[in-house]
N, C-alpha and C positions, 0 to 999 in steps of 0.2 A: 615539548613545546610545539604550540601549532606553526604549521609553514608561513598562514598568513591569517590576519583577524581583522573584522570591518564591521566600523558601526557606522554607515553612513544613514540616517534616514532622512526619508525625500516624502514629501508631502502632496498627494496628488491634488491638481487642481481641478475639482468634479465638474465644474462650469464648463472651465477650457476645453478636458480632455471628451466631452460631451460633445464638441461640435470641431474638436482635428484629431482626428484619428491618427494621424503621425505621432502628435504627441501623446496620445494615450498608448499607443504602441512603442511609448519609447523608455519604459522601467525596466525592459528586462534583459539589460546587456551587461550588469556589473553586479557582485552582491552587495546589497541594500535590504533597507528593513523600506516598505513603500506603503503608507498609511491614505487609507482611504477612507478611514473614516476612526474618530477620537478614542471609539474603543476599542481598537485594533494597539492603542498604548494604553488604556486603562485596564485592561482586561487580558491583554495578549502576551507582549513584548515588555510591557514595562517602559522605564523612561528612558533604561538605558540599556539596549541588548546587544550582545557580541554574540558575533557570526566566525567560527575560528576551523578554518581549512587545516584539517589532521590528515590526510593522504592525498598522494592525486599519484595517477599512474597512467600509462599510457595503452588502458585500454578500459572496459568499463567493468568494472573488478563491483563494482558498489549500487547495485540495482532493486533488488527486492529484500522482503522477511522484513525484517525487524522487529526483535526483543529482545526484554531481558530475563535471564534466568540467576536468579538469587543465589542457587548452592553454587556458579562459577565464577558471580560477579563478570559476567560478559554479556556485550550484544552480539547476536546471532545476524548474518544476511547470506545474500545470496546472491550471485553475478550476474549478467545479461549474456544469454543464449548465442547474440549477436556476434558476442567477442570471445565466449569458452563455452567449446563444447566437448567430453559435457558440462553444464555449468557450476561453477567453484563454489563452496559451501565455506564460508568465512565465519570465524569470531573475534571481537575484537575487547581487552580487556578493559575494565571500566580506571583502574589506577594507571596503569605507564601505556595504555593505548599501543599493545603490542597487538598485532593482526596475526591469526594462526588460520592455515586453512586446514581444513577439517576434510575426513575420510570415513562415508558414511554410505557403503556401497549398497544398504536397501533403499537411501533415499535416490534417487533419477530425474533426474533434470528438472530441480526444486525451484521452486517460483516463492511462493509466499512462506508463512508460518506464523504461529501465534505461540505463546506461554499456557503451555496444558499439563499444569498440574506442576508446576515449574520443571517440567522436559519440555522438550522441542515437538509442536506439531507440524510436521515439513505437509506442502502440495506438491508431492511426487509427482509430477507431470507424466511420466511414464516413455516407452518407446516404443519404436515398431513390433516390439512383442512382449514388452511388460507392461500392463494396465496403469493406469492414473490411476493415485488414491489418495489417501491423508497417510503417513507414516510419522510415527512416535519413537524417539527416539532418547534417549535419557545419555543426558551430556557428560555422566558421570562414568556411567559403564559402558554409555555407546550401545546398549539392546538398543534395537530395531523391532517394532511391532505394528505391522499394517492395520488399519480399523476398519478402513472399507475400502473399496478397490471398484466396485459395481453397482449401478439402480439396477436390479430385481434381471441381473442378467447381462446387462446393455453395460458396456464397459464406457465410464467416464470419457469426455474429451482430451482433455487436460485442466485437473484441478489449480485454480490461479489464485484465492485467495481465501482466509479462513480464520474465523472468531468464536471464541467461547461466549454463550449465555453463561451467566456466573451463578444467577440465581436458579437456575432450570437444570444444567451441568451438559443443556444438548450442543453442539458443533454446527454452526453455520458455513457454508460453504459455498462456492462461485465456480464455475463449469464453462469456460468459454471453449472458442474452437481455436486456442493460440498455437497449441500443439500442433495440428496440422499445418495448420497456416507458417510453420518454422519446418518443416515437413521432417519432422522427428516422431508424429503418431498419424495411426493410421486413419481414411476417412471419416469422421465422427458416426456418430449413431445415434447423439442425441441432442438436442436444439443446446443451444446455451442456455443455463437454468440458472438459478440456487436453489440449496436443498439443507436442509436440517435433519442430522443423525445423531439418534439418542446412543451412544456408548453402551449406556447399562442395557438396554432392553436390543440393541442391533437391527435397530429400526432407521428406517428412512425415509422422507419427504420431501417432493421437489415444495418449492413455497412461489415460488418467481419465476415467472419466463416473460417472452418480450423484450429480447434483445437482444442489439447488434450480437456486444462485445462484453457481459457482466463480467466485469473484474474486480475493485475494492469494494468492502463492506464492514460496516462498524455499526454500534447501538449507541443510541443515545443512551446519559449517564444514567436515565432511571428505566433502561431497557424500553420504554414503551416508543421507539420509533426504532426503525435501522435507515440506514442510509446504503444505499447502492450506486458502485460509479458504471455507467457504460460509455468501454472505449474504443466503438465501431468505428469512433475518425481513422483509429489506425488498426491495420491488418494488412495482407496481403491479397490488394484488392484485385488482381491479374493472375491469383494462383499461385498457390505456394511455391513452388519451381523447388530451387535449389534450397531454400531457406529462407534466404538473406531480401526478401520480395517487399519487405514493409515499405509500406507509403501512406501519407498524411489527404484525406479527403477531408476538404471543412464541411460536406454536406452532411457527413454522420456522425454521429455523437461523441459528444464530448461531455457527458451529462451525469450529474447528480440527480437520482433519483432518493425522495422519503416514503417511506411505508409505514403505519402504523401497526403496532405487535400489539396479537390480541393474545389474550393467556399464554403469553409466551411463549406461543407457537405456530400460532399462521400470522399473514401479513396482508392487509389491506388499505384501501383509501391511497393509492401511489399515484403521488403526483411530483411533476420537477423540482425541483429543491436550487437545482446553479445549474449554470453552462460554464466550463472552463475556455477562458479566451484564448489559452496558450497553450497549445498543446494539447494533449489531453487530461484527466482525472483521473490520476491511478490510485495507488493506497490511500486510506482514508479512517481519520482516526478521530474523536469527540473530547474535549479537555473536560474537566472537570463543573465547567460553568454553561456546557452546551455545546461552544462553539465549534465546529468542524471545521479540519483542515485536510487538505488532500494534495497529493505529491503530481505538480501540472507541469508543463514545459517550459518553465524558467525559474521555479524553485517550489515553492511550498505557498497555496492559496488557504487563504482563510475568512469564512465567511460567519454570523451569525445565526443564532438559530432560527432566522426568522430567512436566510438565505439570501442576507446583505454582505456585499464582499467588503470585508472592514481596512484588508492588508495582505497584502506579501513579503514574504521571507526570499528576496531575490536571491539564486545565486547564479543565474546567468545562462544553466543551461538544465536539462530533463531533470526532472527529481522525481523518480518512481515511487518512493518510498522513503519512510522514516519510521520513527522507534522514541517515544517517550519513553524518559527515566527519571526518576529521582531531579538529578538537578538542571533537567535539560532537556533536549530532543537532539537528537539525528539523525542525520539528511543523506539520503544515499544517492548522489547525484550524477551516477556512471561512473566518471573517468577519477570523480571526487568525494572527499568522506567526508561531511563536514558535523559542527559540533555547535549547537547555537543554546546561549543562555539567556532566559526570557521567564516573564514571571507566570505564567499560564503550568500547570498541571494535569497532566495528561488523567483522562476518567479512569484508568487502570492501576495507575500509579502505585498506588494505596494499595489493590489485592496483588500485583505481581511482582513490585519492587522493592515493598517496605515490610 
């Protein structure tokens, strides 16, 4: 049984909140479904969506990763650095929602992941003398298999987020400098990139640079776009120090960028796609009809493909991340686990759930 469930929705008023700011700042203190526009219910949520609170704990246990792997019937995440270090590797099952945490000592200080091959792709973040890399890990027997660890020498930053091309089978990937900035890796050695590595052939290409902070990244459902979030609003703007240095500057990005994919392997024509109001733009994942949604600082933002914000999924407070399934999505929202039923179909659904 969930702790608590809420279907309130609230209907914004675009006129109003167009010229007071109070009031447009004022959706994201309670969970709520917050429609900004009709097909945010026709297309999204449906007419009647539950929003149902399955954990909360007193520290933030429910941060990054998210997905599902078919041969355990679980979702896979990953904790905040902030509050366990090193950080806690969770699953949680999809029938009585029992949370196990997991022991996976090639993975280190794991950030992101995606469904490859239905094993676990962790962003090993790395440490003061084990490199960042991508590690593959099979949830059945627990091998551990590192894929890359280096560009042509130069040891990653800290790997923070990562996606299968389905049709191509190459690995897309996000490189910021979060690692030192938490001062668990050593001074970086290469700008914040993304890069795409072909598995079969052990090949690699940066695709993307120009940024703060690259962290989520997803394709659109017919692969010909990716979307990129950068979240330079937040880092350790004074120096990493002790770790614990993060601060919020609204001068720097909080931004969705799109790119258009050429032969399914480089990226051009990038231009902004959203600005997140609240917070910033972490994971970031495309439903089955285009629409993109990304985990901002007061729950789950949702915008179309044309980069109109239709709605929010409030719940109140950061939501890094989430994990489309079969009959749902969920919301990793630090301290809370939550579990929302909405008519929308996550674009992967179909190859990694069904």
């Amino acid at each position: 049984m969930p702790l608590a469930s809420y279907s309130r929705i609230v209907r914004v008023d675009l006129a109003r909140a167009s010229t007071d700011p109070s009031y447009a700042r004022s959706f994201s203190r309670s969970p709520s479904f917050c429609i900004y526009h009709q097909s945010f219910v026709d297309h999204v949520v449906g007419e009647s969506p539950e929003l149902q609170l399955i954990e909360k704990r007193d520290y933030q246990f429910a941060h990054e990763a998210g997905l599902y792997i078919r041969r355990t019937s679980s979702v896979y995440f990953t904790a905040n650095f902030q509050a366990c270090d090193p950080i806690h590797l969770y699953l949680i099952k999809s029938d009585n929602h029992e949370i196990k945490q997991l022991e996976y000592p090639d993975v280190i200080q794991a950030n992101g992941a995606c469904n490859y091959k239905d094993s676990i792709l962790y962003c090993s973040q790395g440490n003061l003398t084990t490199p960042s890399g991508l590690v593959l890990v099979d949830p059945v027997t627990e091998k551990a298999e590192t894929l890359i660890n280096n560009y042509h020498g130069r040891e990653f930053s800290s790997v923070n987020d990562v996606v299968v091309h389905h049709e191509t089978g190459d690995i897309w990937f996000t490189d910021p400098t979060y690692g030192y900035e938490q001062a668990f890796r050593p001074s970086p050695v290469l700008p914040p990139q993304v890069y795409r590595f072909r598995p079969s052939a052990k090949e690699c290409w940066v695709v993307a640079d120009g940024f703060e902070m690259c962290n989520g990244l997803c394709f659109s459902p017919d692969y010909k776009k990716m979307y990129i979030t950068d979240t330079g609003a937040v880092q350790a703007h004074d120096g990493p120090g002790d770790g614990r240095q993060f601060s919020f500057n609204p001068r720097k990005p909080a931004t969705i960028y799109v790119y258009d994919v050429l032969d399914g392997a480089t990226l051009a024509n990038r231009r902004t796609f959203a600005f997140c109001d609240t917070g910033v733009p972490d994971g970031i994942k495309c439903d089955e009809n285009g629409f993109v949604y990304s985990g901002c600082g007061d729950g789950l933002h949702v915008w179309d493909p044309r980069g109109t914000l239709v709605g929010k999924i409030v719940t109140g407070g950061t939501t890094a991340n989430f994990c489309f399934v079969k009959d749902g999505i969920w919301l990793f929202s630090e301290k809370e686990l939550y579990f929302c039923r909405l008519k929308a179909k996550g674009a992967l659904v179909k190859i990694e759930c069904e």
